[in-house]
N, C-alpha and C positions, 0 to 999 in steps of 0.2 A: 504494500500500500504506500504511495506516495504523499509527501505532506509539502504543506508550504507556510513560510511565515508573512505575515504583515510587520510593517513599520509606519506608523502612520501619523498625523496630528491636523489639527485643523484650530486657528482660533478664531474662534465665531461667537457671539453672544448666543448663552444660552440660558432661555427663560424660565427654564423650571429643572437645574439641577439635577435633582433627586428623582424627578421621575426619568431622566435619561440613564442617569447610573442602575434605577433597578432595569428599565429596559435594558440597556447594555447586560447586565449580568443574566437576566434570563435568557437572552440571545445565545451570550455564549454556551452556556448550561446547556440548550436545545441541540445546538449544535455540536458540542463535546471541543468546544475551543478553549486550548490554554493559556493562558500568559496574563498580561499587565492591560487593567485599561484605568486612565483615570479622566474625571468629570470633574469639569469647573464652569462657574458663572463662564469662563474665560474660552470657554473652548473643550476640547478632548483630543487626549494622546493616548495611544496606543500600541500593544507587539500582543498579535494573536496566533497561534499555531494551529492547523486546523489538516484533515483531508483535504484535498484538492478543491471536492464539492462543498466540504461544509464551509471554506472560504470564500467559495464563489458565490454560495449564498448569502453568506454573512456580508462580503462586497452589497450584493445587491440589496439585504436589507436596509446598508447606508446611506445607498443612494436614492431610499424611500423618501428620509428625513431630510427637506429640503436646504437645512440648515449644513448640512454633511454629505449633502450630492456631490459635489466637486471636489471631494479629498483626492490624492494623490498617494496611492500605494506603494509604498518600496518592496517586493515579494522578493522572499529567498528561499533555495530548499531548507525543509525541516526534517527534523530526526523523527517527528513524532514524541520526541520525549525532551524537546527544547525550554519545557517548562513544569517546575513539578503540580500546577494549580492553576487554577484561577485567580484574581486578582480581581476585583473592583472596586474601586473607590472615588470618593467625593470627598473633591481638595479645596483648596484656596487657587492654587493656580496648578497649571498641567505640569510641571516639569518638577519640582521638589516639593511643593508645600511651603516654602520657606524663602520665596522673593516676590511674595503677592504686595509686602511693602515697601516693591522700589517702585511702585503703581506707574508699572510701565505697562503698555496697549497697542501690540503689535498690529492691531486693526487702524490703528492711531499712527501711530511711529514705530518703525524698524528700520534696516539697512535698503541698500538697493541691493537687487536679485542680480547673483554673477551666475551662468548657468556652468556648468560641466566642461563643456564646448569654451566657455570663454576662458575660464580659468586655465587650461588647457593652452589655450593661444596666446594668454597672458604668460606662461611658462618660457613657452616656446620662442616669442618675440623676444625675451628676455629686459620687457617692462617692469620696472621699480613699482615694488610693492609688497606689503608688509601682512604677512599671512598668520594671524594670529590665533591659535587652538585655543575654543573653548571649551573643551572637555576635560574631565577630571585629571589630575596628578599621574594615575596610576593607567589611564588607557593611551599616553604617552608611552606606555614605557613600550609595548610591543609595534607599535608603527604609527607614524607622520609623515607629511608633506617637508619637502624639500624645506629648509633655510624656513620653517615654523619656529613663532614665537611660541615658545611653551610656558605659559604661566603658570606658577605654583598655585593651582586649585586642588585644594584637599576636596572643595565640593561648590559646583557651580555657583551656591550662597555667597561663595569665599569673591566674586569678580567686583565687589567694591574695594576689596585689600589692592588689588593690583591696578585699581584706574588710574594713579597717579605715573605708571609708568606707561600706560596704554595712552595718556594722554600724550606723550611726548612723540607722538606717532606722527607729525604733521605735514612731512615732506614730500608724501606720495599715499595712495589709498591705502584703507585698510580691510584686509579682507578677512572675514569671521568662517569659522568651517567647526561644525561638530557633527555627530553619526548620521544624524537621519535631519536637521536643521532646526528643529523645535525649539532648542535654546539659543542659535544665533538670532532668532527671531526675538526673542527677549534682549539678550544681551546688547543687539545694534539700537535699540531701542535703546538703552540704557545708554548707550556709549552716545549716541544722538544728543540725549536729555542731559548730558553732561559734558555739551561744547565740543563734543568732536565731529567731523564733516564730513569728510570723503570716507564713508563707511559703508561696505557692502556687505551680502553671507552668500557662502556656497548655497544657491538652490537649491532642495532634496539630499543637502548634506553630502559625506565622505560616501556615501555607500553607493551614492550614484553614482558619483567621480570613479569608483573603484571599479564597478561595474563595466564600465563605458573605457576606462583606461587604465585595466590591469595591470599594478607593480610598474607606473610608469614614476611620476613625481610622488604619488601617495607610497613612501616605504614601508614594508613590514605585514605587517597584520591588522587588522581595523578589531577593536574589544568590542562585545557587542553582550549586553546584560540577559544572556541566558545561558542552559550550558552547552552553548557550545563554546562560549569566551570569547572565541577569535574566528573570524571569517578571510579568506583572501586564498591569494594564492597557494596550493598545498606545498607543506616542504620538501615533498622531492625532486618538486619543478624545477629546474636548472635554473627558471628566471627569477626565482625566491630569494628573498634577501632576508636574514633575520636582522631583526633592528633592537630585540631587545637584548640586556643580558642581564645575567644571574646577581645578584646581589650581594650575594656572598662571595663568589670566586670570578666573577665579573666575565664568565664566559657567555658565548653567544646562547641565547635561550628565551624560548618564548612559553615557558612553563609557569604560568601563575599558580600561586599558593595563596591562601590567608597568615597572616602574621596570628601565631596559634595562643596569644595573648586575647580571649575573648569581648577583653575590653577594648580592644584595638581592632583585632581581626581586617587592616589593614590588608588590600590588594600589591601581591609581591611578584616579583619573576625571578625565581630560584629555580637552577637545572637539576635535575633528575639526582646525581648523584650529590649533590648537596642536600637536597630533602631526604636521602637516604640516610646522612649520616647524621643529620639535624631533626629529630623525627619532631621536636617541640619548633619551631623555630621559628622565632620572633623577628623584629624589625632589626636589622646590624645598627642602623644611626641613633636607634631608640623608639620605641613605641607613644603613640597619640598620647596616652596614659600611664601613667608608672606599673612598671610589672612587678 
């Protein structure tokens, strides 16, 4: 049996919350769909995994809700077993819960759309321009974009810590790129409402770019919050590049661990035989919280 994933988001005003979140949940429940969705005044984001058919109709039940007709799907193959659950919930905002008070309204303000295609040309032409990861700390470590700014985000909450240096960005555009694009959609918003200008975001995020231009500019692996962890090219392709490495012995490796500190439980990339011989093995620099 063949499965497939969704990656999806949309922000749209939504007038009655809670009755989209139980619709949402009974949908998926019918259809035997697993993964993440969440519901907000703001919008809905989602990653569903389904049969071929229970995705295509679950597609079509969306494009019932006229509010959710024109989402834009990222599908990838699934394992079937890509998610232990279901998930539904009713948030404050779609992407953490926890930046509903930078009251930014990507229906309002966001970046300009760079598509696939242009970023791509932008490479290629070798035009100045300053490519900055909004994604977490640790989905750095297994792969990125060429000459990426990689900002120390422990968690997307964390990109008012680092605007003081994002501000000094002013000599050429700046371009925003994370998985699926749901957060550069906040984030250019954010960077907008706080004086910066020539601000764009990857359209449809890395996973399109990656798609469309395998292992070209985008290096390594793309993290992707299910289990399969990582998506991209496989590693026996000759054209694979590993980008991460081990943290302990700093060899090439794209093996993520948790830091086995439960209060940390921190996202790591330790090789194989290092977790063999560390079976407890915490953070080498120190854990979030005293062990």
């Amino acid at each position: 049996m063949s499965y497939q994933i969704l990656l999806y988001y949309k922000y749209v005003e939504v007038p009655d919350p809670q009755a989209v979140m139980l619709w949402q949940k009974s949908l998926c429940q019918v259809l035997g769909l697993k993964g993440r969705v969440i519901v907000a005044k703001e919008g809905i984001n989602g990653t569903v995994e389904g049969t071929f058919k229970a995705v295509k109709q679950y597609v079509r039940e969306m494009n019932s809700y006229p509010a959710f007709a024109d989402i834009n799907y990222k599908r990838s193959e699934g394992t079937g077993n890509a998610f232990p659950g279901l998930s539904v919930k009713l948030r404050q905002d779609i992407i953490s819960d926890s930046v509903a008070d930078w009251h930014v309204n990507p229906t309002e303000l966001t970046g300009k759309y760079l598509s696939a295609d242009e970023l791509q040309e932008w490479y290629e032409s070798g035009k100045k321009f300053y490519l900055v990861d909004m994604r977490n700390d640790y989905e750095h470590m297994s792969g990125h974009f060429e000459n990426a700014i990689l900002p120390p985000l422990e968690n997307f909450r964390d990109l008012p810590k680092v605007l003081p240096e994002l501000q000094k960005l002013t000599d050429a555009p700046v371009v925003t790129v994370c998985t699926g694009g749901v957060r550069c959609e906040k984030a250019t918003g954010f960077l907008l409402k706080n004086g910066m200008q020539d601000v764009y975001q990857l359209k449809d995020g890395i996973v399109t770019y990656m798609e469309k231009y395998p292992n070209q500019h985008f290096k390594g692996k793309l993290y992707v919050f299910d289990r399969r962890v990582l998506m991209g090219i496989e590693a026996d392709d000759p054209q694979h590049e590993i980008v991460g490495e081990c943290v302990n012995c700093h060899k090439p490796s794209e093996n993520y661990v948790n830091c086995s500190n439960n209060e940390c439980n921190r996202h790591l990339i330790c090789c194989e035989e290092c977790v063999d011989s560390h079976p407890t093995f915490t953070c080498p620099q120190g854990c979030r919280v005293a062990v």
